[in-house]
N, C-alpha and C positions, 0 to 999 in steps of 0.2 A: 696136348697143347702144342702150339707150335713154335717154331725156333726161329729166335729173333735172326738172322741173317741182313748184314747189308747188303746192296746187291753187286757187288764183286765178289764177296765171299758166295753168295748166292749163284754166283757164276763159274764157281771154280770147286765148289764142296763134291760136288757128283759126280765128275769124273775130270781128271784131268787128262789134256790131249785132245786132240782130235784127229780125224782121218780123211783122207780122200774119198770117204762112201757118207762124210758127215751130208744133212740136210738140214739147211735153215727156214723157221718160218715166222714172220710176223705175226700174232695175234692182236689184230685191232679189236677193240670190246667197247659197249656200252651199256648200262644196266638200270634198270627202274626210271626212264625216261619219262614216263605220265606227261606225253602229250604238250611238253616246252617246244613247241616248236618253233615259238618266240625267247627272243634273249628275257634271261629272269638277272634277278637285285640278288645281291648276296644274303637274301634273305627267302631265296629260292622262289618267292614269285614274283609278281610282273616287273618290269623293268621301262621306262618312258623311255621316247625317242630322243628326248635331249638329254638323256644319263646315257643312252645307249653313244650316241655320237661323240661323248666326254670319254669314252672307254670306260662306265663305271658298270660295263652290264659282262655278263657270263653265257654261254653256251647258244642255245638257239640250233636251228635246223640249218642254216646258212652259213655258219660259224664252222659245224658239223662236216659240209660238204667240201671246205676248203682244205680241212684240217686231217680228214680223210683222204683226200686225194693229196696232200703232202707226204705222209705216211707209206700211201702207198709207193711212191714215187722216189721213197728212201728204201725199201727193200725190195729184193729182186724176187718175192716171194710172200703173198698176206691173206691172211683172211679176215672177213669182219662178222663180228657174233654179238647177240644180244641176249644178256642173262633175263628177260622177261618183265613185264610190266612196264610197255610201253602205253599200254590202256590208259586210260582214266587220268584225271588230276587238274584239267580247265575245261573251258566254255568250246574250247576247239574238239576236245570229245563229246561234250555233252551233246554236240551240234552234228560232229560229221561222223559220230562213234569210230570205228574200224576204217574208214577210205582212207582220209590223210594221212593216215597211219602208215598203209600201205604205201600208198605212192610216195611218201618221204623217204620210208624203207628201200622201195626200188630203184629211186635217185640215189642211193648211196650206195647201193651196192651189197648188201649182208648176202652172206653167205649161209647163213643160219638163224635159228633164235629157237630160245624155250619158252612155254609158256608159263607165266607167271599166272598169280590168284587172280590178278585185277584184270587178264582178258577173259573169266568168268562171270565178269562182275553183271554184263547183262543175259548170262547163259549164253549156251550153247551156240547161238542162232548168229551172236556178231562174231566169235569165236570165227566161226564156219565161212560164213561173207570175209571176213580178211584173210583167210588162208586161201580160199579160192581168189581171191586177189595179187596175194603176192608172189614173188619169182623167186621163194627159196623156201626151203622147208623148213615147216614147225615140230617140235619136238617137244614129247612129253612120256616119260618110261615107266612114271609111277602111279599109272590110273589105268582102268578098265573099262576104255570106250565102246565094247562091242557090242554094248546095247543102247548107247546113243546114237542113232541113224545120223545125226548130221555132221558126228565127228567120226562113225566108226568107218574104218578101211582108211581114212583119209591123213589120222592124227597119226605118224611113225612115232617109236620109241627111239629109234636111233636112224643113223643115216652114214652113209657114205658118200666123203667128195674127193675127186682126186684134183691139186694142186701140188703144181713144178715136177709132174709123173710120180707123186707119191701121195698114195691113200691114207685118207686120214675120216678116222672112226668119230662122228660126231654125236652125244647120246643128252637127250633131256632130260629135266628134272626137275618138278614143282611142288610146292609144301603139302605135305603130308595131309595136312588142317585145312585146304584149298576148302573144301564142302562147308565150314565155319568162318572162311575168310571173305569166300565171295559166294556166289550162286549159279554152278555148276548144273544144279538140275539132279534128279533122283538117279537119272541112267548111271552117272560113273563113278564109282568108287576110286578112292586113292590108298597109297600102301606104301611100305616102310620102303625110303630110298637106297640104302646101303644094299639091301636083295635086288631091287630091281637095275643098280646100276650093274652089280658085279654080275647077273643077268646077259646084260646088255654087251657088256666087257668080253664075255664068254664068247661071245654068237659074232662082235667082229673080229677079236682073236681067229674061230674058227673060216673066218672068211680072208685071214691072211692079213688083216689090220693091225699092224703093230705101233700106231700115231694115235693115241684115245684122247679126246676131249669131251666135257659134260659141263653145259649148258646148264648150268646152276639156278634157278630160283627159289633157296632154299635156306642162305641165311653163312655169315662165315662161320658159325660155330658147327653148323649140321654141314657144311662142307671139308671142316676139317675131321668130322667124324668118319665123313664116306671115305677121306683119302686116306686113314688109317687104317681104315675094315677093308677096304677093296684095294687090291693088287690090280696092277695095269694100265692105271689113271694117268694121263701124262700132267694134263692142264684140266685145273678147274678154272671155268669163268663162271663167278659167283655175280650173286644179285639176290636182290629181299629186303637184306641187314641194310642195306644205303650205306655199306661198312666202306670207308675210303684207305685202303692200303696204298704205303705209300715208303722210301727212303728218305724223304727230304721235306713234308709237310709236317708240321708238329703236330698238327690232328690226328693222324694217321693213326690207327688202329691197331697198326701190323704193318712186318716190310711186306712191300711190292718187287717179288713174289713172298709171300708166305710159301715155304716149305714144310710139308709133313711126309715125312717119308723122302721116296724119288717126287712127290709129287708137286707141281706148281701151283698156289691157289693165287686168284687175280680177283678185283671187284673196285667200282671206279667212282664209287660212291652216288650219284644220281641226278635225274633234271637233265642230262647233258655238260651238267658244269667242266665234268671231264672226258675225253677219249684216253681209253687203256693201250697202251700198247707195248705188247711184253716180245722180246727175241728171244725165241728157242734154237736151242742145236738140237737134231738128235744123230745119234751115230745110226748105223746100219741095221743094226741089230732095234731098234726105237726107243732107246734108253738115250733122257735126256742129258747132255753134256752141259749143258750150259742154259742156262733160265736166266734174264734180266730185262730189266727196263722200269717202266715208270709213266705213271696216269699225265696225261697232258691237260694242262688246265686250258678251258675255253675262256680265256680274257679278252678282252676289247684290244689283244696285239694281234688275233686272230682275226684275219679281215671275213667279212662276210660275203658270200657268194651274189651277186647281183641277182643272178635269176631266181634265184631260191628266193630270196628276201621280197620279190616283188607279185611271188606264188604267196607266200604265207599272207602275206599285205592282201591279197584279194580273198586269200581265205578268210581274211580275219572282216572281213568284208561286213558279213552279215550279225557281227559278233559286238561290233564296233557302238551302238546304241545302248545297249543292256553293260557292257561293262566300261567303258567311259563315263560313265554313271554317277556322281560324288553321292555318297549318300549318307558319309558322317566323318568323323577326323577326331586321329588319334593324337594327345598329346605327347606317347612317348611309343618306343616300337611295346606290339603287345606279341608279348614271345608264346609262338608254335611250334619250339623246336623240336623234332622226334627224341631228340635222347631225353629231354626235362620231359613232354608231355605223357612218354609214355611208364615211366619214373618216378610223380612226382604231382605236386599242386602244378600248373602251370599255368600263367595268364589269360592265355586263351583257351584254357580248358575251365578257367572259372568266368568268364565272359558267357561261354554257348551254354554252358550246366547254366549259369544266373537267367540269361535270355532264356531259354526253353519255361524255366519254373515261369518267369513271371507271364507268361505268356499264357499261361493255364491255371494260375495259381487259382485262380475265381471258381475252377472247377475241380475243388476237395483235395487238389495232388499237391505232395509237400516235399516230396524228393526229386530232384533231377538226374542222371546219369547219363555220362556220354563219354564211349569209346576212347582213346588217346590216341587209336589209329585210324581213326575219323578227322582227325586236326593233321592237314598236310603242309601247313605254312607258315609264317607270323607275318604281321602286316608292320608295315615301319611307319614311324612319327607323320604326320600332316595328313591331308586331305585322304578318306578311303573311300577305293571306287565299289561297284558290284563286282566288278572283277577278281579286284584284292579276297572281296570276301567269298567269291567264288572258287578259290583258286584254295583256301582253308579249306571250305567246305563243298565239294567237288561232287558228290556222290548222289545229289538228289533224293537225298534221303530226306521222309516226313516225319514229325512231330507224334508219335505215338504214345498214349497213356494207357491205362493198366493199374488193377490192383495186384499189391502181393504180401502177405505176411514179414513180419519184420526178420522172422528167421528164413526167410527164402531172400530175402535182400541182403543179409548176411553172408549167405550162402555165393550171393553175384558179387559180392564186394571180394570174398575169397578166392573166387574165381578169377577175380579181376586184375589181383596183385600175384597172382599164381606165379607168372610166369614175368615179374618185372623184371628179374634177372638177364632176362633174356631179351628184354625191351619190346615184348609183345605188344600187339594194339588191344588189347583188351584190359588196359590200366583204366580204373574208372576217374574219369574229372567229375567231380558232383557239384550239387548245390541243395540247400536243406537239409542235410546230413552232413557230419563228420564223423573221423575215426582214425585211428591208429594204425599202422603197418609196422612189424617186423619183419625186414629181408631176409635176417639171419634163422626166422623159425620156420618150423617143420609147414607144408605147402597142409591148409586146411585150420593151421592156428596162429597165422599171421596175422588174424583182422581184432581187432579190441577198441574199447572205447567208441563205441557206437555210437551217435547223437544224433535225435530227429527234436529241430526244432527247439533246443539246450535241454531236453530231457532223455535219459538213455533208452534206445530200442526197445519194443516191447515186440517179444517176440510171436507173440499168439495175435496181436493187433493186424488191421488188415490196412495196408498205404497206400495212398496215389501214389503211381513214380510216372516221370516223363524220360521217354528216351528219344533215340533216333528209328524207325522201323526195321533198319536193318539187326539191331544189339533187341530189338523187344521179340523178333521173330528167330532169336537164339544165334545169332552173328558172333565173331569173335569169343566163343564161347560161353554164353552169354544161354545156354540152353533152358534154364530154370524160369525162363523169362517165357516160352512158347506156351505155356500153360496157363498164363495169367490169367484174374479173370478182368472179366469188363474191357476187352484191350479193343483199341479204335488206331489203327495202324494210317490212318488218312486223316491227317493235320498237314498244317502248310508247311513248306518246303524248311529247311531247317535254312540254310544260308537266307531265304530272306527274312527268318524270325530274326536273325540275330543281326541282319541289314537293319531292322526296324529297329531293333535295344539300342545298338549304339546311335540310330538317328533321333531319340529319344530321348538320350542323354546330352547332347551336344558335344561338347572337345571331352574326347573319353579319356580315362585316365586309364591304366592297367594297374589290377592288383592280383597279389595272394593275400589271402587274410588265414591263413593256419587250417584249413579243414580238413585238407587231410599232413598229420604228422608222418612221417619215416623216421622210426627209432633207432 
């Protein structure tokens, strides 16, 4: 566990003093960006140009570029890094995949970045197109590329930069579960992080590197596991969790830094909303003296970069038809939050589970099922455009149906809550089914109270269920699902099933109605 520290106790617990051999360094960070390259609403997507001009919008790629170069401009000494998953999460990926990416990337300057799940998300092939595109190295310690050609020789586990004449050890790191999260492809296997970093520890150690940093895409609880198990670690910059450490936000998670051990953990929560920027000391020897500082919110006091803003504006060019779109309206916000969705019944996890069933219902399927890390947003009260619902459901994933016995849908429901504790995306939102969860029981007899249709489970019975093709071809854990039978993985797109439900209802209203209990 880690130790609550404020950040001047945080700044003075490790050593007190310092030396004339001390070196300082800025670490600017940002983590789980998905693709905001426009300012988002406090409700992490889109945001209009007349909230944007009111000051009511957050982060953006323009907002980024000004607030980075202030940063740098306050220390005599920075680096900037990116904890992974800047892939995927609007129409600006779906459209330009991996280039904007880059070239936003190299307008600001990184110095680094890990890969996260979500640049596997189309394989290999865009992975590979954005690292030969950009001007700083990707990093990833805990997979075995050397038999994928298009990543092998190419993908380092760690790397070395020297800034203000002192070397500093930079080492990747991406979830473990990467092969069930995204689509990686059969070449590369992933492996337990705490061996591969202390691995990686070892090998700049021997090369004279005594400044370690690790590039986190991994989650702040599996980050503070590494900094426990592994000696050497100066700074983690963490990412995954969308965890916001913070002194001074009530939200906060955790202080900013999180201490375990000597070590720093950082993570700036997501979208852009914030830039990290934490000040290190380290004395000579590379033990840090001194760790503090504090996420910088991207609010509309942060002015936006003219030329940036008027790059994005031409990127958003071709994007500007399909999501300006109105094509139905919410009476109230319908909540995507990640902590409720992935946790819990939540609104728009009972919207897309209700859409998909009724959408198939004609055809024998009586259960719906859908991911909770498939829902990346919530849309707010009035008018909703394609965009809004674009920006929830991001993935292009299709409508896939399937039969499966009621004890193997048991078996996904168990699956599914397995890991709420830990706010995984594999929490099921359903429709046609309800049932019970206990957090506090043993992982395999947490699921009870089964219902299809107000009569309980029959487990020798054979079901329709609809999902998304990514959760029916074994996603998110979701493995019990690849065996189905009768499965048809090519239905229509899920964000426009669920564009159509709510244009079909008129002024939407958002509910829970109890299907799934947390006891």
């Amino acid at each position: 566990m880690f130790m609550r520290l404020t950040q001047s106790v945080a700044a003075l617990a490790l050593m007190a003093g310092t030396a004339a051999a001390d070196y300082t360094l800025t670490i600017l960070h940002t983590n789980d960006f998905h693709a905001r390259f426009e300012p988002i609403s406090k409700y992490d997507s889109g945001c209009g140009s007349e909230d944007n001009a009111e000051g009511k919008c957050f982060g953006g790629s323009a907002r980024l570029v000004t607030a980075i170069a202030d940063a740098r401009a306050r220390s005599n000494n920075s680096i900037l890094v990116d904890g992974g998953d800047q892939f995927q999460g609007t129409l600006f990926y779906t459209y330009y995949k991996g280039a904007l990416t880059a070239e936003m990337m190299n307008k600001l300057g990184y110095d680094a970045m890990t890969v996260g799940n979500h640049e596997f998300d189309d394989g290999p092939e865009v992975l590979a197109g954005f690292m030969s595109a950009v001007n700083f190295p990707v990093l990833m310690s805990n997979a075995d590329v050397s038999a994928e050609p298009l990543l092998a020789d190419k993908l380092a586990k760690s790397t070395i930069i020297e800034r203000g004449g002192q070397k500093i050890g930079l080492i990747g790191l991406t979830p473990e579960d990467t092969d069930e999260l995204a689509s990686p492809g059969p070449n590369i296997t992933f492996s337990n992080p705490e061996k591969a970093v202390a691995a990686e520890v070892a090998k700049l150690q021997e090369a004279g590197v005594n400044k370690i940093i690790v590039l986190s895409h991994s989650g702040y609880s599996v980050d503070q596991k590494v900094a426990a198990a592994v000696q050497g670690i100066d700074v983690i910059v963490g990412g995954h969790s969308n965890t916001l450490l913070s002194n001074t936000n009530e939200r906060a998670q955790g202080p900013y830094p999180t201490m375990v051990g000597n070590t720093a953990i950082v993570q700036a929560y997501a979208y852009g909303k914030f830039l990290g920027e934490l000040n290190v000391t380290f004395n000579d020897a590379g033990d840090i003296v001194e760790a503090a500082g504090e996420p910088l919110i991207m609010d509309g006091s942060v002015a936006e970069d003219a030329a940036t803003v008027a790059r994005i504006a031409e990127a958003a060019a071709p994007l500007d038809e399909i999501r300006n779109k109105v094509v139905a309206e919410a009476a109230t916000e319908i909540g995507g939050d990640r902590a409720v969705c992935r946790a819990m019944e939540c609104s728009m996890g009972s919207l897309i589970a209700d859409a998909m069933l009724d959408r198939v219902k004609d055809q024998g399927i009586e259960i719906a099922i859908q991911n909770g890390g498939g829902i990346r947003a919530s849309i707010d009260a009035g008018p909703i455009t394609m965009g809004e619902v674009l920006t929830v459901l991001p993935f292009q994933n299709t409508l896939s149906t399937f039969q499966v016995t009621g004890a193997v849908m048991v078996e996904a429901l168990e699956s599914g809550v397995s890991q709420m504790d830990e706010g995984k995306g594999r929490f099921p939102q359903v429709a046609g089914i309800s049932f019970a969860v206990d957090p506090a029981a043993e992982v395999g007899a947490r699921i009870s109270d089964v219902m299809v249709a107000g009569a309980p489970i029959d487990m020798d019975k054979l079901y329709g269920v609809v999902s998304n093709n990514y959760v029916r071809n074994g996603g998110d854990g979701y493995a019990m699902f690849k065996t189905a039978e009768n499965a048809y993985d090519f239905g229509p797109d899920l964000a426009d099933v669920t564009a159509e439900f709510l244009a079909a209802k008129g002024p939407f209203t958002p509910y829970t109605d109890g299907r799934i209990t947390v006891k």
